[in-house]
C-alpha positions as CSV (number, residue, x, y, z in Angstrom):
1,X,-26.9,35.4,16.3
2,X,-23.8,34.2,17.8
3,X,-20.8,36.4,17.0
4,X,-17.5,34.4,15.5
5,X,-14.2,34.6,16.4
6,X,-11.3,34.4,14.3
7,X,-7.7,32.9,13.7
8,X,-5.4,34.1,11.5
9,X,-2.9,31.6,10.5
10,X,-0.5,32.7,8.0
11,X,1.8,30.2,7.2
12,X,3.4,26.9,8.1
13,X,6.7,26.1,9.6
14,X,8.7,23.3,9.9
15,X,12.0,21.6,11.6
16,X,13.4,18.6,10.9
17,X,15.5,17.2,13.5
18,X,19.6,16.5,13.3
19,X,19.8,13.3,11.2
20,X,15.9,13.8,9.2
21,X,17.7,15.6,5.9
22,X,16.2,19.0,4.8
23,X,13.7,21.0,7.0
24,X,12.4,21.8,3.2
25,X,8.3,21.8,3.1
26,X,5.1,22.1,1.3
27,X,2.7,22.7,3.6
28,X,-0.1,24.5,2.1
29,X,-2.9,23.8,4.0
30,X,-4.8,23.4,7.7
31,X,-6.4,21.2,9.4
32,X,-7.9,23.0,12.3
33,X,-10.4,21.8,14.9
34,X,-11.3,23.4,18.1
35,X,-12.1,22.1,21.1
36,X,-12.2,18.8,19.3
37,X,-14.9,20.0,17.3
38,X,-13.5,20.0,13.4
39,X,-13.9,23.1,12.1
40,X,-12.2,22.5,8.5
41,X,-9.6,22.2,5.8
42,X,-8.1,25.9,4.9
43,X,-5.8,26.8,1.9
44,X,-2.9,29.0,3.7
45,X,-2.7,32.1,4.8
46,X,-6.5,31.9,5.9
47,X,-8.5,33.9,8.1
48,X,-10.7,31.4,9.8
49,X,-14.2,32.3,11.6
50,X,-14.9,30.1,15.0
51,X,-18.5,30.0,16.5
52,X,-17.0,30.2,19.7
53,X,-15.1,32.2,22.8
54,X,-12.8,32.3,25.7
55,X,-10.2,29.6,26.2
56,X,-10.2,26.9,23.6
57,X,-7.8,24.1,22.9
58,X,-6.7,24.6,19.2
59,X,-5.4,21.6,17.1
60,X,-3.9,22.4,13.8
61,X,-2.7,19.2,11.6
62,X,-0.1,20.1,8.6
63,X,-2.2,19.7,5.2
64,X,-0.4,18.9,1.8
65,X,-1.0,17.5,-1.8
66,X,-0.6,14.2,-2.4
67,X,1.9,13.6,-5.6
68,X,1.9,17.2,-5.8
69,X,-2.3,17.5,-7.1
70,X,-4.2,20.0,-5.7
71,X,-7.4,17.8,-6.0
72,X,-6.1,15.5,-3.6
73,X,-5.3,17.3,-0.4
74,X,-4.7,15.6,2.9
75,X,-3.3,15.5,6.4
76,X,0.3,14.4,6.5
77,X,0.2,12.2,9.5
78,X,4.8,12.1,9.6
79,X,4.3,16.1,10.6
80,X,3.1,16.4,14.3
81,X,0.1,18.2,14.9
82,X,0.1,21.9,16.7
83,X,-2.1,22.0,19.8
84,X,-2.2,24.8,22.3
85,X,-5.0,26.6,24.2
86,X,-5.4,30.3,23.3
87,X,-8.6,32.7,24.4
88,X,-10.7,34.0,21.1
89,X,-12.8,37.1,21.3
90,X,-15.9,37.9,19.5
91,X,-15.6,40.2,16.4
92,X,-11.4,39.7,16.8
93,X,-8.8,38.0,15.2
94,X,-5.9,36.1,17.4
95,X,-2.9,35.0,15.1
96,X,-1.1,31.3,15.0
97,X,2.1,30.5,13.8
98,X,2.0,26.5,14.2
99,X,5.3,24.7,13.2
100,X,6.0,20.7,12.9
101,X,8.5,18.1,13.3
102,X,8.4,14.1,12.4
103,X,6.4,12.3,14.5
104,X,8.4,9.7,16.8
105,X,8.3,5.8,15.2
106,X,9.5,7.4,11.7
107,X,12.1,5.3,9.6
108,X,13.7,6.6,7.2
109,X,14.9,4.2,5.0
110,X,17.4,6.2,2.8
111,X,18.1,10.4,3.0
112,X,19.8,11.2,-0.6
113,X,21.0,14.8,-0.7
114,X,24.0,14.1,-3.0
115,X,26.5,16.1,-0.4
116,X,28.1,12.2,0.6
117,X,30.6,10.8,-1.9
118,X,28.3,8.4,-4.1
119,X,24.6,8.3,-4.5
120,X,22.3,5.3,-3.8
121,X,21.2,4.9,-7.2
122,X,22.3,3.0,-10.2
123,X,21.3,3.1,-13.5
124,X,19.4,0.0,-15.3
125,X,20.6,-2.3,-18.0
126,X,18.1,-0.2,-20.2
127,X,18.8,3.2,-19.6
128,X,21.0,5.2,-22.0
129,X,22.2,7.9,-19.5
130,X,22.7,8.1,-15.6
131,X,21.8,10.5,-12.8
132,X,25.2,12.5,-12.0
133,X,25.9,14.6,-8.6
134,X,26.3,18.4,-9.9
135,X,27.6,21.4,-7.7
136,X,26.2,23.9,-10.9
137,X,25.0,26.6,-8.1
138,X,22.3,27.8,-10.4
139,X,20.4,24.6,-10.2
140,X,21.3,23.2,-6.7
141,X,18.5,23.5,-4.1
142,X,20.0,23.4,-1.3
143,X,23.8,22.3,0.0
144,X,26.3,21.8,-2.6
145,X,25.2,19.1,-4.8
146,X,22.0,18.0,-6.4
147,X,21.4,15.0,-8.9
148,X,21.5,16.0,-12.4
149,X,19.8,14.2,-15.2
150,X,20.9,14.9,-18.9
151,X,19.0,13.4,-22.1
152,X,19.7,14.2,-25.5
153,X,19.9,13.1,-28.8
154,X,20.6,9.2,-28.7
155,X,20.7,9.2,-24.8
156,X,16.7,9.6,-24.8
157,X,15.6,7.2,-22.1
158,X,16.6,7.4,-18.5
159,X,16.1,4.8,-15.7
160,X,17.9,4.3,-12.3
161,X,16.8,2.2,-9.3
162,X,18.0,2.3,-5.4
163,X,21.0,0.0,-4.5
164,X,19.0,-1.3,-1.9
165,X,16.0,-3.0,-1.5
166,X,13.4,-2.2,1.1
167,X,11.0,-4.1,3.9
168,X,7.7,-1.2,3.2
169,X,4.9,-1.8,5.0
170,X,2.1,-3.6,3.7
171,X,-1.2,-3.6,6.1
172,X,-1.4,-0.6,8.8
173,X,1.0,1.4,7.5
174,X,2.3,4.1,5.1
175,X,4.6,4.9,3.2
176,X,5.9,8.1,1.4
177,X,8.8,9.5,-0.7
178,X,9.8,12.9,-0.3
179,X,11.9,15.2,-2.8
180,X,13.0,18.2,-4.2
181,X,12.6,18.8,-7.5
182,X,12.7,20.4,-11.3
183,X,12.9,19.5,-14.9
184,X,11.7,20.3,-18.2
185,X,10.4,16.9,-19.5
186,X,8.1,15.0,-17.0
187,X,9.8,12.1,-15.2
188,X,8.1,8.8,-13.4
189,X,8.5,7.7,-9.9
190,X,7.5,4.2,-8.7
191,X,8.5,0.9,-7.1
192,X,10.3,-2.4,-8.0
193,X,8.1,-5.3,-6.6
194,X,10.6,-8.1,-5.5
195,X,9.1,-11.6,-4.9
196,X,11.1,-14.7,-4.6
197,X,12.1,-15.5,-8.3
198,X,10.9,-12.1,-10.1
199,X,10.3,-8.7,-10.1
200,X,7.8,-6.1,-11.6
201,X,8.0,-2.1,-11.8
202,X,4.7,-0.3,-11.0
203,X,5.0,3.3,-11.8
204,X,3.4,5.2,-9.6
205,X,3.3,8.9,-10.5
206,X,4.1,11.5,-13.7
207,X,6.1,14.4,-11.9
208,X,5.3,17.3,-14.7
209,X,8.2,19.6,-15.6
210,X,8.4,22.8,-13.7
211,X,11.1,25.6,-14.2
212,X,11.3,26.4,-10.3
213,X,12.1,23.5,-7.6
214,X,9.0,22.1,-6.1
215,X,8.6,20.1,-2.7
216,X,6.3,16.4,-3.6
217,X,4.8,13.7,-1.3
218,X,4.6,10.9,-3.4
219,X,2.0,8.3,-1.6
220,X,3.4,4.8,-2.1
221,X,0.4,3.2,0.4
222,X,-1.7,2.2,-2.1
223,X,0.6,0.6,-4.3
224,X,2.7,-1.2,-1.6
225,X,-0.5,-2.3,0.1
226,X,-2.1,-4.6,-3.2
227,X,1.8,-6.0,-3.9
228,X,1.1,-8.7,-1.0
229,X,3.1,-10.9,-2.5
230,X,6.7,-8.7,-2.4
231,X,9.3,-9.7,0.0
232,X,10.6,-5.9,-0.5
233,X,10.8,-2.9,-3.3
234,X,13.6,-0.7,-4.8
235,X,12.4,2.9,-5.8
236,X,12.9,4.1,-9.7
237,X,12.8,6.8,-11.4
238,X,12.4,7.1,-15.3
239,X,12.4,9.5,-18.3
240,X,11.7,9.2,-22.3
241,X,11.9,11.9,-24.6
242,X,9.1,12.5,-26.9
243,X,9.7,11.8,-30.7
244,X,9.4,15.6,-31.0
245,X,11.6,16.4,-28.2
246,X,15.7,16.4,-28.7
247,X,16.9,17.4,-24.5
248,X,15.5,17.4,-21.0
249,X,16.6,17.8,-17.8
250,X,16.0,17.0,-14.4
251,X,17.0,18.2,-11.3
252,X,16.6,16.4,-7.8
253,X,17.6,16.6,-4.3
254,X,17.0,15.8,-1.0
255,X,14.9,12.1,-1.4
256,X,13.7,10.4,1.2
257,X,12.0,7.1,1.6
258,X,10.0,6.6,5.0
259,X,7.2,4.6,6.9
260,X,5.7,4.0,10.3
C-alpha cells in the first residue's frame, strides 16, 4: 500500500493591485490538484494526503461561498490560481502558503469605498431614508468612511440604486459584486433590468444580519444571463423593517462591481 504524502496549507492570502480597492478576502477554501490530477475541494487550514512523491507541479485555485452560503462553494475564477512545483515525501508534511491577485481582462465597473467626496448611489423615489458616508471609527471597516444606513420609526423602508447604468455581460461571462459588510436587519441586493422603454428590479440575494463585518461574492451570472433583453442594469440595494421591528442598521464598504 502506497504511502501518502501531505500538504499543509493553512491559509489564503491575497493582494489586490494599486487601483483594484481593498485587498479584503474570504477565501475559505482549496482547490488543489496535483500533477493535473484533481485531488479535491478542502475547507482551510487542511492537512491534505497525496498518493504521490518527488517533484510535483501543485495547482491551488482560491475557493469561496457564493452569496455568502456554505452549501454553495466554488472556485472564484477573478483570483489567479497558485502553481509551483515542490518535492513531497512519504509519511511527511511540506507546507503552502498560496496567495492571489485579479486575473488580467478584469473590469471593474465601479470601486465604492466611501473615502471620495460623494457616493455612487442615490436613493429611489420610494425609499424613506438614504445611505450616508460615516467616519464613526467603531463601525468603519477599513479607511475612514463606510456607508451607513439608519431605519427607524416612520423611516422603515430603504432603497438606493447606482448612478450609473452598466453594459454586464450576458453569454460567456460573469459577473460578481463584492462587499464588506454588517447589519442587524437583513438587506437585499439585486439588479435594475433596463430595456428600451422600461425597467424591472430582480432581487437577487437576502444578506442576513451579522454583528461582525463579513466579506460576500454576490453571483449576478445567472440573473444577468436570462435578462437577454436589457440594454444594461443599475445595482440596488434594499431594506424593510418587520412590523415587529422599530430600528436597523447597516453598515457597508468597499463595493465593487466586475466582469470578464
Amino acid at each position: 500500500m502506497q504511502i501518502p504524502s501531505y500538504i499543509y496549507i493553512p491559509s489564503y492570502t491575497f493582494e489586490a493591485l494599486p487601483g483594484d480597492g481593498t485587498s479584503s478576502h474570504n477565501i475559505t477554501d482549496a482547490w488543489v490538484f496535483v500533477d493535473g490530477q484533481k485531488i479535491g475541494a478542502f475547507e482551510l487550514p487542511a492537512t491534505i494526503p497525496v498518493l504521490a512523491s518527488g517533484e510535483v507541479t501543485v495547482e491551488i485555485f482560491p475557493g469561496i461561498k457564493l452569496n455568502g452560503t456554505a452549501a454553495t462553494r466554488a472556485v472564484y475564477t477573478f483570483y489567479s490560481r497558485y502553481t509551483a512545483s515542490h518535492t513531497l515525501y512519504s509519511d511527511s508534511v511540506i507546507p503552502i502558503q498560496p496567495n492571489a491577485t485579479y486575473v488580467e481582462g478584469l473590469s471593474f465597473d465601479f470601486i465604492e469605498d466611501f473615502e471620495s467626496v460623494g457616493i455612487i448611489f442615490e436613493k429611489t423615489t420610494r425609499s424613506d431614508t438614504i445611505m450616508m458616508k460615516s467616519d464613526d471609527s467603531l463601525n468603519v471597516f477599513e479607511g475612514l468612511y463606510a456607508g451607513h444606513v439608519v431605519l427607524e420609526g416612520s423611516k422603515d423602508f430603504f432603497e438606493v440604486k447606482s448612478l450609473n447604468n452598466y453594459v454586464l455581460p450576458q453569454a460567456g461571462g460573469f459577473s460578481f459584486v463584492e462587499l464588506n459588510c454588517k447589519s442587524t436587519v437583513p438587506f437585499y441586493i439585486g439588479v435594475n433590468a433596463n430595456e428600451f422603454n422600461f425597467s424591472t428590479q430582480h432581487p437577487i440575494v437576502v444578506i442576513t444580519p451579522s454583528d461582525t463585518w463579513k466579506k460576500l461574492y454576490i453571483n449576478l451570472t445567472p440573473t444577468v444571463s436570462r435578462l437577454q433583453n436589457a440594454i444594461n442594469f443599475s445595482l440596488f440595494f434594499a431594506a424593510q423593517l418587520d412590523s415587529d421591528e422599530t430600528a436597523g442598521e447597516i453598515w457597508i464598504d468597499n463595493i465593487k462591481l466586475l466582469h470578464y
